[in-house]
N, C-alpha and C positions, 0 to 999 in steps of 0.2 A: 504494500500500500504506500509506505513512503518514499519506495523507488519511482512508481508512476507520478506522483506525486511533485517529487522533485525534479521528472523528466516534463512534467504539462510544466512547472513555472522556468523551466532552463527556455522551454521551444517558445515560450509565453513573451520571456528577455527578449529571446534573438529575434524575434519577430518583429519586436520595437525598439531593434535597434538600427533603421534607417531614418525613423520616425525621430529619434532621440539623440543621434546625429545631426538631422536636418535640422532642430531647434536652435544648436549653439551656433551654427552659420550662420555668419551678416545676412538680411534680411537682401531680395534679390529686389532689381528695379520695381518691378509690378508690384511686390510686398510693400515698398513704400510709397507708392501710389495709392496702393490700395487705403494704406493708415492715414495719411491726408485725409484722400476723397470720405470716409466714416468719419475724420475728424469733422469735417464740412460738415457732413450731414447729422453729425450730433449737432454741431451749432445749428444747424436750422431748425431740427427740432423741438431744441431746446432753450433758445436763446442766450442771449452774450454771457451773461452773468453766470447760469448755470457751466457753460459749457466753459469758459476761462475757469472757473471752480476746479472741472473736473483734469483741465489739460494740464493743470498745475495739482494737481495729485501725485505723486512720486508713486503711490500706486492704485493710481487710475486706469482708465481703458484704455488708457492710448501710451502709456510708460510700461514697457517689459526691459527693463535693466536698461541698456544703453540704446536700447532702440526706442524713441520717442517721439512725439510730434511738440513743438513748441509752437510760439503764435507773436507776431510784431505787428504792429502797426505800420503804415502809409512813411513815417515820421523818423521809423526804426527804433520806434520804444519797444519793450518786452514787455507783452501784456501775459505770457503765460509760461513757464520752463519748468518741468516735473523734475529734474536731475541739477540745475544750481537755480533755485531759489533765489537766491542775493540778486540774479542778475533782471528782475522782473522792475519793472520801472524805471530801468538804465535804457538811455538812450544807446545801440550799438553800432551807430555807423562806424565807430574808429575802429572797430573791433579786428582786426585783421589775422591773419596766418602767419607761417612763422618767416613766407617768403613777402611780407607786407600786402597781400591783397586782400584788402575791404571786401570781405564776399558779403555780409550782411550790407551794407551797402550796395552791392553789385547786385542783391536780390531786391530791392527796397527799389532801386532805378526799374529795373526790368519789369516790379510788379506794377509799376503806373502807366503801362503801354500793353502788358500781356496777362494774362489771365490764368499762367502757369510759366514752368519751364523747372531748365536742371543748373547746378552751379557746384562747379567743383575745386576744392581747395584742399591746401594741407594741414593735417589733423592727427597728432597721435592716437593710433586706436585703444580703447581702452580695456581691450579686450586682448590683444596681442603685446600692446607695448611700442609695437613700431612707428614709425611714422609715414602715412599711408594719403592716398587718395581718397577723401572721402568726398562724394556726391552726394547732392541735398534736391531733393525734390520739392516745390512749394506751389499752391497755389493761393491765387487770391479771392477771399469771399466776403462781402461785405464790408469792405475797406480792411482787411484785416490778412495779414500774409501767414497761414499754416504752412510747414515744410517740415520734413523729418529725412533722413540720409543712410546715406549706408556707405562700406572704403568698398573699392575697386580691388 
């Protein structure tokens, strides 16, 4: 009995282990499409106030460890960030990479003519250590710029 037993929860493991693999992977482009676009659509369901609530929950719906969505204003203030806190009410245009490009800025320009797009910069990943390409997807809704990323 405890031979089958421990033979169902071995095949039980190995079965989820593409599954559980797949989890600690950077999130693929469309993943973070996807996380935006639900961000949107919780804000429209739910209105500003709710939805800034919950984007700024460290664990919320839309924060699973390093993979987040955050939220700026037209202005480049930070109305919403679930993983640093401190930086919500800072204005971040200055905010730049370690090769000096303004990408919060480069996103803030881009979102007052488009209605989406990608921006990519250098960014220690904080899940490897290195320092990596990471790409940010954002869209704009309601005067307000959701975006969330993933490294290359």
């Amino acid at each position: 009995m405890f031979k089958r037993a421990f033979v169902a929860v071995a095949i039980f493991l190995f079965a989820l282990t593409p599954v559980i693999a797949a989890t600690s992977e950077a999130p693929s482009r469309n993943d973070v499409i996807a996380q935006v676009t639900k961000a949107v659509e919780f804000y429209r369901a739910n209105g500003r106030e709710k939805a800034l609530a919950e984007l700024n929950r460290r664990d919320g719906a839309f924060a699973r460890g390093m993979d987040y969505v955050d939220v700026h204003d037209l202005s480049g203030v930070c109305l919403a960030h679930p993983i640093f806190p401190d930086v919500v009410g800072q204005n971040r245009l200055d905010v730049a990479d370690m090769h000096g490009k303004h990408f919060i800025k480069e996103i803030v320009d881009a979102a007052k003519t488009h209605q989406d797009g990608w921006v990519t910069y250098m960014r220690e990943n904080p899940n490897s250590g290195a320092i990596e390409h990471k790409i940010v997807y954002w869209a704009v809704h309601d005067g307000l710029i959701f975006k969330a990323g993933t490294y290359e």
